[in-house]
C-alpha positions in Angstrom: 107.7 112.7 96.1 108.4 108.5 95.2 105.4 107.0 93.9 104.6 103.7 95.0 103.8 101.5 92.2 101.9 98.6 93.6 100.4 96.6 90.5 102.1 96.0 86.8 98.9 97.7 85.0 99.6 100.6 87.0 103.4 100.7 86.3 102.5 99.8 82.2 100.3 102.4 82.4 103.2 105.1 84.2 105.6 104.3 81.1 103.6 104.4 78.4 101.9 108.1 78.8 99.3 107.7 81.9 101.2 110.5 83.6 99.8 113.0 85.7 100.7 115.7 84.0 101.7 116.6 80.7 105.1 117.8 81.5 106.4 115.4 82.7 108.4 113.8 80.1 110.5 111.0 82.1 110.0 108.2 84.2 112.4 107.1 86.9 112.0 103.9 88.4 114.2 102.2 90.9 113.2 98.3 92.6 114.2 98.2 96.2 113.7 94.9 98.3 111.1 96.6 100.5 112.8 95.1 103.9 115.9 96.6 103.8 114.8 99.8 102.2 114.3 102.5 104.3 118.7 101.7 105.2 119.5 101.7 102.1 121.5 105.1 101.3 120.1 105.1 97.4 116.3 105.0 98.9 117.6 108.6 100.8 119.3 110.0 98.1 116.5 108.8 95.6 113.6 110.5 97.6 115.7 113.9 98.2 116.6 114.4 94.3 112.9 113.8 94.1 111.7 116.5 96.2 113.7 119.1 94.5 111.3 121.4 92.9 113.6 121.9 89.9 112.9 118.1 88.6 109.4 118.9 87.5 109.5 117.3 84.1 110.5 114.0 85.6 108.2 111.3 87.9 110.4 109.1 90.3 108.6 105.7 91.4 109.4 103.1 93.3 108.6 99.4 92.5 109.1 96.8 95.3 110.5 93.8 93.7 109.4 91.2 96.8 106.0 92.4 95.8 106.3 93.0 91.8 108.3 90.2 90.3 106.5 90.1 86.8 108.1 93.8 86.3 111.4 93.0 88.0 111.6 89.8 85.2 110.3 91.4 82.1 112.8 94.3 82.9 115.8 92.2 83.6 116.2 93.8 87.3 118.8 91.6 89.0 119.5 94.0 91.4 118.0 96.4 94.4 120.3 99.6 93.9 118.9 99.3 90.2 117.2 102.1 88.3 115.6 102.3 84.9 114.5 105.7 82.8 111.7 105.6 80.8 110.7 107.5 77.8 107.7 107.5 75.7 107.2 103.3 76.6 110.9 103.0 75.7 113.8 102.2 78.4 116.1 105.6 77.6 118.5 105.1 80.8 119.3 103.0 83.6 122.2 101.8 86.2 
């Protein structure tokens, strides 16, 4: 399941150890433009890796850049196919 994130405390909170359980030990993020989301091919295959039940150690969220722009700034996110790993309140990955 994708994880709305719909306010910066909440995604602060995601990537620096307010997870909602303690095995999960990644973060994946990715910042669609909410209206031309549910076409976009990376929203499908983003939601179907995170359904597998052999990802249980990572959380996959999804931040909507039209609503969150403080997060899309502070984390340089120029782009909607983006997607940023986080580890431990530290950016580990990203395309």
């Amino acid at each position: 399941m994708v994880k709305n994130i719909t306010s910066f405390n909440e995604f602060d909170s995601l990537i620096n150890g307010g997870k909602p359980s303690p095995s999960i030990t990644l973060t994946v993020f990715r910042f669609p433009v909410h209206r031309t989301d549910p076409y976009n091919y990376v929203s499908i295959l983003f939601s179907s890796i995170a359904g597998q039940d052999f990802i249980s150690s990572m959380e996959f969220c999804k931040v909507g850049i039209d609503e969150q722009s403080e997060i899309a700034q502070k984390y340089d996110v120029r782009d909607t196919l983006a997607c940023k790993v986080f580890k431990n309140g530290n950016e580990v990955g990203g395309l």
